[in-house]
N, C-alpha and C positions, 0 to 999 in steps of 0.2 A: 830629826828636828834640829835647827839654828839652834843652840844652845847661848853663847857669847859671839858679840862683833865688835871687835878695833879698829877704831881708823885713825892714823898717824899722817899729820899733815892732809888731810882731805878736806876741803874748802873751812869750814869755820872752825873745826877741832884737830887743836896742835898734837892732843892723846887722848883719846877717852876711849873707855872700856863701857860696855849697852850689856847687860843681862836680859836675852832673849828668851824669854818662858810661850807655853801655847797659846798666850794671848797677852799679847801688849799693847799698852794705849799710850801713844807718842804724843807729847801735848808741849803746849810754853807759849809765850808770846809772842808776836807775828815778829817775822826775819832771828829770830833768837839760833834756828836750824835745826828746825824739827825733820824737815825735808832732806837735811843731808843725809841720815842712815838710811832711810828707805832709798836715796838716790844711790848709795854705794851699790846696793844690792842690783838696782835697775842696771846700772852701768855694765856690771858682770856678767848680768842676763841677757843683755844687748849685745855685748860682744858673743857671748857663748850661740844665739841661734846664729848671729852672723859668721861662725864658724871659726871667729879668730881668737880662741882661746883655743886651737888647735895648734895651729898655724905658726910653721917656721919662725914668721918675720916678726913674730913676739911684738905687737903693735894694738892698744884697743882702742876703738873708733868711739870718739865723745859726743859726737850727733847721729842720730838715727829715730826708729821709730819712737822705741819706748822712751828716751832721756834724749836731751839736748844739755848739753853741760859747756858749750861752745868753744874752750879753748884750755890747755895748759896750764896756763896760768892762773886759768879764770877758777881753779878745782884744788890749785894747790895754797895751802895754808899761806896767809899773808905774811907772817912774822915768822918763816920756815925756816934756818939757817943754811940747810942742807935742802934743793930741789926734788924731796924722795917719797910720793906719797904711799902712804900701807892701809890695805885690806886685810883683815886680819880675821877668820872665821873659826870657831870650831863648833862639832856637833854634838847632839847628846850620847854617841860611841866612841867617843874621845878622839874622831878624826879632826887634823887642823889642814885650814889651806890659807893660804899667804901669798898675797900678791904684791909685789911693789914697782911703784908705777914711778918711770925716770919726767920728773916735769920742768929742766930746764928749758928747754925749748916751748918758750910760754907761748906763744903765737899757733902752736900746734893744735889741731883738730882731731892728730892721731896720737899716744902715747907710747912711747916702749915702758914693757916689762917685762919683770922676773918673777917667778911662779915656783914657790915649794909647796910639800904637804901631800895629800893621800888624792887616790880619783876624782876630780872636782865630777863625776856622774852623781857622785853618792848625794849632791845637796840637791835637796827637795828645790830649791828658787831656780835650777836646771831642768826640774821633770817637765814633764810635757803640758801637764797638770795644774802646773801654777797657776795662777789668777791674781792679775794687779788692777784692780781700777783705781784712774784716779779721780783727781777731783771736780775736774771736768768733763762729765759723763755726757751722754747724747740726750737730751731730754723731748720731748713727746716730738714724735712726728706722723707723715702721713702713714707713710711705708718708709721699712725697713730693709739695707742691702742683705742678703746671704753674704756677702762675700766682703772685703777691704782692701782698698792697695796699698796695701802698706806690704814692706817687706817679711816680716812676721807678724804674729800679733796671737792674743789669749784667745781659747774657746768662747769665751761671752765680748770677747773687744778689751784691747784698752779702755777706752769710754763706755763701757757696754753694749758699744753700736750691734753686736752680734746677738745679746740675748735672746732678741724674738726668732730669729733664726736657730737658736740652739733649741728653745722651749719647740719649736714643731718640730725638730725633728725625734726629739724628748716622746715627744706624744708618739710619733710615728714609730719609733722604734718601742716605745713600751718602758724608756729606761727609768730605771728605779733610784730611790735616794741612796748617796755615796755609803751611807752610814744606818743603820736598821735606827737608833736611836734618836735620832732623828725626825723619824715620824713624828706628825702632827697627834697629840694625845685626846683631841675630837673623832681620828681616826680610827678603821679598827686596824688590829692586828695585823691582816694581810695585807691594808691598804697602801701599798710603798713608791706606791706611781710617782717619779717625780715631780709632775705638773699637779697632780691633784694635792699634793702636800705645800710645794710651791703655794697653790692658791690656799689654801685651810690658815696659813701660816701668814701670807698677805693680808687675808681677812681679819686675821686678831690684831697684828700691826700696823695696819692703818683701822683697826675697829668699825670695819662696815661688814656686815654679814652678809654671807655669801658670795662676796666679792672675787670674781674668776677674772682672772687673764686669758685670753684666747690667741690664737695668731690663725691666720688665712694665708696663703698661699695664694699669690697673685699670679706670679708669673714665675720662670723660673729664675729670675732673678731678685724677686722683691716679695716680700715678707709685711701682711697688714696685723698692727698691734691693737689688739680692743679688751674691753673691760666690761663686764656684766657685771650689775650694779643693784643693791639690792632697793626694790620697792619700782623698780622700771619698766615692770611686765616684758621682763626677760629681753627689752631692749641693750646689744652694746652699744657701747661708746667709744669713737676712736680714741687715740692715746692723746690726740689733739685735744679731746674737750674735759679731758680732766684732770690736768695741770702736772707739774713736775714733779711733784713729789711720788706718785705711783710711779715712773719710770726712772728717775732716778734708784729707788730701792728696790725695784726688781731686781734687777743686776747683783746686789749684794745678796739677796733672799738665793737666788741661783747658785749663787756661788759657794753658798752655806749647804744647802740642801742636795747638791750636786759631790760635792768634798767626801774624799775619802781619808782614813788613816793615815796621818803621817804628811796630805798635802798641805801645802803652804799658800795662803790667801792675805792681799794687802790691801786695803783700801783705805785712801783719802776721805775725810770729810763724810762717812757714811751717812751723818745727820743731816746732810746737803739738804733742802726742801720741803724737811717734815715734821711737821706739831710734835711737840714736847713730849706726847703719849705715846706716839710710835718713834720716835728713837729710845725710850725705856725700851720697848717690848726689842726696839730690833738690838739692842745692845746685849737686851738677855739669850737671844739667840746665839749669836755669837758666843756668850760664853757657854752654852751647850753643846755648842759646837766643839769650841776648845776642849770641853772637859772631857769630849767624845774622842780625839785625838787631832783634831785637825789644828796646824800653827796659825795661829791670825793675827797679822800687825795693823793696828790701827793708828793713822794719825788725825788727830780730832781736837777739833774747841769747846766741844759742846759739854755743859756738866749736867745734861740730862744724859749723855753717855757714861756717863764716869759714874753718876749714881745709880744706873740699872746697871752695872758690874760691881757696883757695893753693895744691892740688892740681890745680886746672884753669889758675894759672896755670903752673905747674911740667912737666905735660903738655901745655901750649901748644893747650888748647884755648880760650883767650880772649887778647889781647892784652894788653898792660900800659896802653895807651891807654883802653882798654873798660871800664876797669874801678875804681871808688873808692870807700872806706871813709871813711865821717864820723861821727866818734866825739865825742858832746857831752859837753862837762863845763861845769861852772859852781863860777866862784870866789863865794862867801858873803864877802858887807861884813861887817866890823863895825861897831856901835852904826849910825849914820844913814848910811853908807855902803852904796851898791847893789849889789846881786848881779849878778854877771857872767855870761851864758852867751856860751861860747864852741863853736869847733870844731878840729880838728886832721882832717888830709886825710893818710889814712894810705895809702903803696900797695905793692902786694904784688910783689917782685923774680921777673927770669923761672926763679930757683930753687923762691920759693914763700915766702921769706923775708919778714917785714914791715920794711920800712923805719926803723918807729918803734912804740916799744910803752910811751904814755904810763902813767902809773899808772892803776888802775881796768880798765886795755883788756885784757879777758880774764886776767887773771891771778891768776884763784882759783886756780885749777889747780894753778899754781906755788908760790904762797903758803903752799896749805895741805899740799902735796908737800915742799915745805923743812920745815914744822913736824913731818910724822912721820915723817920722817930723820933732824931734829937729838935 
């Protein structure tokens, strides 16, 4: 597992050091640069299937499928003295890898660098395994492709576009959940099917019972997504007629319940689409997930996410160890003076209590709860 990530001169942070636990929720307010640590990682990722993290000519390509980062200039620190940005990794076997990326050349779309440190095979965001969705996911359509042109891409999609093509062939193969623990505890024992947990698992998070996902097979190219619906005398429904929020978190449910030991899963915005009740439930998943060994980085606005992971630590379904909130803010210079981004490492007591609740960190709530009482 990520353990710690440095980035020196990488678009908003001139230094900052991230403490990387099996499940972290990346939060702050809009442009503060929540998105840059997860984009460090994209970028690495991006070169590595494109092969040039191998490659002689020591060069990593800033546009592509996963990240568009567009130029040089546009990635490295604005108040930098020195052109030189750093990725900085290490894991929880105490391997380090270190990248530093040459960015005078600000107009450039490709970057030189230098590379020390141990096999970059050994980091999980390289297995084959990984899973990033982001925030713009594919939401309900007629039919689904099998397939993507894009030059790489995750087993459920970047956008999820792949999932219902993953869940038949799930069915057809018989394949089972990443993780025995995992299991649905409506289910029994041997029950480890991963579509039938998939759906047990959908049913309590979005709270409709019985509620099944299905896929058809159209053609050999196109994949139909439908929903069986409790109280409909066993009519589905295509993915069209039940709104975004079922499709949207499928993708993340698969990705939870597909996850093995030790993989690494990233999603934007998981609360994209869905009542207040099912991002509880789908936040406690995740940290089941977590607690069971899989990495998960979340970045998220929502504080019905943040309080079903106060609720799972209070329920002692995740450790205190397992578990850290990195909440970005940034001081504004005046006149020729630089703007600061910073962090704060917030963590959640085995009550469920937070630690520290800087300004900004969730407290609309409060704010605007005092203004119509006073």
């Amino acid at each position: 597992m990520i353990k710690e990530i440095r980035l020196k001169n990488f678009k908003i942070f001139e230094d900052e050091s991230f403490s990387i636990k099996p499940l972290t929720l990346i939060t702050g307010v809009n442009g503060m640069g929540k998105s840059t640590l997860i984009q460090s990682l994209l970028l690495l990722k991006q070169n590595y299937e494109l092969g040039y993290l191998f490659q002689p000519k020591k060069k990593l390509r800033l546009k592509h499928d996963f990240i568009n980062l567009e130029s040089a200039g546009d990635i490295c620190y604005t108040f930098a003295t020195e052109r030189n940005i750093g990725i900085f990794i290490k894991d929880d076997k105490g391997n380090v890898y270190q990248w530093t990326l040459d960015a005078n050349d600000a107009g450039s779309e490709e970057i030189s660098y230098s590379y020390t440190g141990n096999d970059i095979n050994n980091l999980s965001v390289f297995d084959s395994r990984f899973i990033f969705l982001e925030a713009e996911r594919w939401g309900p359509k007629a039919l689904y492709n099998k397939s993507e042109s894009r030059a790489y891409n995750t087993s459920l999609g970047i956008q999820g576009e792949l999932t219902p093509a993953y869940l038949n062939n799930a069915l057809a193969t018989n394949e089972e959940i990443g993780i025995h623990g995992m299991r649905h505890p409506l289910l029994k024992e041997e029950q480890t099917q991963l579509t039938e947990n998939v759906n047990a698992w959908m049913a309590q998070i979005m709270q409709i019972p019985t509620l099944k996902a299905s896929t058809t097979e159209i053609d050999k190219d196109k994949i139909k997504l439908e929903y069986g619906l409790s109280g409909t005398k066993g009519k589905k429904y295509s993915a069209l007629q039940v709104g975004f929020g079922f499709t949207y978190c499928l993708p993340v449910i698969v990705a939870l319940l597909r996850a093995k030991t030790g993989d690494l899963i990233i999603v934007e915005n998981p609360e994209a689409h869905l009542h207040p009740s099912a991002q509880v439930e789908l936040g406690k998943l995740m940290a089941l997930a977590a607690s069971k060994g899989v990495q998960i980085m979340i970045e998220s606005h929502s504080d019905h996410i943040l309080n079903s992971l106060r609720l799972a630590r209070k329920e002692k379904v995740i450790p205190k160890e397992d578990l850290n909130i990195i909440f970005v803010q940034r001081y504004f210079g005046a006149g020729d003076d630089p703007d600061v981004t910073y962090t704060d490492e917030i963590q959640i007591t085995d009550e469920g209590k937070l630690n520290a609740r800087p300004k900004y960190f969730f407290d609309s709530w409060d704010d605007v709860l005092t203004r119509l009482i006073d």
